[in-house]
Structures are given as structure tokens and as C-alpha cells.
C-alpha positions, -999 to +999 in steps of 0.1 A: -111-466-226-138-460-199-169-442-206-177-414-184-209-433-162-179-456-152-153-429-148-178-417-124-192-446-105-160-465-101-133-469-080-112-445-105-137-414-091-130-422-058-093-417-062-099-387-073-125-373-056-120-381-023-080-377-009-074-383+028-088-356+046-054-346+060-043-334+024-077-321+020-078-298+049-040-286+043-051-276+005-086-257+016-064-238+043-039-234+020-068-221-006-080-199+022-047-183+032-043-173-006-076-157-009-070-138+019-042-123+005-053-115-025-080-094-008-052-076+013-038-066-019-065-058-037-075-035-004-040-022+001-043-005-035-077+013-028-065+030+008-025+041-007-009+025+023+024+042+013+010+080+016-016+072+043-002+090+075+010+119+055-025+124+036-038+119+076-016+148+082-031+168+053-066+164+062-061+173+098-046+204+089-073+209+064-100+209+085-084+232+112-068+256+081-093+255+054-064+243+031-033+226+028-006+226+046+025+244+024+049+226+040+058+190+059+084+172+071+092+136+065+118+110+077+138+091+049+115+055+046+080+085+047+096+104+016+107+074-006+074+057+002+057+092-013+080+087-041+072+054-048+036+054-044+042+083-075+058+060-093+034+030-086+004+050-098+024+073-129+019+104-113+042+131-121+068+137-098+076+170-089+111+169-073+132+198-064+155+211-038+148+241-011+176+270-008+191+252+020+199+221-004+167+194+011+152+178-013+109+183-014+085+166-033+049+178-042+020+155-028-013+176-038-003+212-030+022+200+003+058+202-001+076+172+014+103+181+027+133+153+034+149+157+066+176+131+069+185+135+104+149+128+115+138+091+125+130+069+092+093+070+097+093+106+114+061+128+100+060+164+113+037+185+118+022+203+088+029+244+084+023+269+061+050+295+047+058+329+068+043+354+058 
């Protein structure tokens, strides 16, 4: 059995310790690449990457309005991103259908409104009910 002072000193330490430096940079890049990552997730929770361009929507028209929008139209991928970002964070999901059969979903106090013929990603613009 080897004692630790020549665990340390000997030629067994510098097995271990030192590896080419080939393998050594590969791991510390390697290392890198996964902290960086992590971060990107960690980041991606905090700004709600999913609802991001519709709560963009709902802001704009908040400012210009001084509330928000009743109403806004969303493209297939836009709506089930909505959808799952409730599901992601347990919030309740208010689904329903309008009297011409499309499906909506509350975000704040903004009907989403699914509008399959529109492009996947297609956000409209914001509106309020007629009055």
C-alpha cells in the first residue's frame, strides 16, 4: 500500500495529474461547452422563450392602449408554444372555442386565437372587441 506523501510525489501522481495536453484541452472545452449550456437554460427559463413575441405584442399594445389587447391571432407552432409554456409552468389553462368554432386560449387577459390557415409562426396584430 502507498502512503499518501508517495501517492503524491511519485510517478503514480503524475499519471494522473498530468494527461497529454491533447486530452486535456478536448475535456476543458468539452467542460466549457457544458457550462455554457447550462446557463442557456437556466436563462431561457427566466425570459419564457415560448410566449416571448406574443407578450412583445401585449406590451406594445399596452403602452399605445393603456391595457390589453382582447384579442390576437396566432399561427399553429405560436399557440401550442402558449400552451405548453402553461403546461411547463402549471398554469391553468383556459381553453375554449369562439362562435365560429377557433379554438382561443387566455394568456393574461388576451384571447389567443388559433388561426390554422395562417403561417406556423404567424403573430397578428393585437385588437380589442367591437364595440
Amino acid at each position: 500500500m502507498l502512503s499518501r506523501r508517495e501517492l503524491l510525489s511519485g510517478a503514480v501522481a503524475g499519471s494522473v495529474v498530468a494527461p497529454d495536453a491533447e486530452q486535456s484541452d478536448r475535456y476543458l472545452q468539452d467542460v466549457s461547452q457544458a457550462i455554457k449550456d447550462l446557463r442557456f437554460a437556466v436563462e431561457a427559463q427566466r425570459t419564457f422563450a415560448e410566449i416571448q413575441r406574443v407578450r412583445s405584442r401585449q406590451v406594445d399594445f399596452l403602452r399605445a392602449q393603456g391595457k390589453f389587447p382582447d384579442f390576437l391571432e396566432l399561427g399553429v407552432d405560436v399557440w401550442f408554444g402558449v400552451y405548453d409554456w402553461h403546461v411547463r409552468h402549471q398554469q391553468p389553462i383556459a381553453l375554449g372555442r369562439d362562435p365560429s368554432g377557433r379554438y382561443n386560449l387566455v394568456l393574461i387577459a388576451t384571447n389567443l386565437i388559433l388561426k390554422i390557415d395562417a403561417d406556423p409562426n404567424f403573430v397578428g396584430v393585437p385588437y380589442d372587441a367591437p364595440r
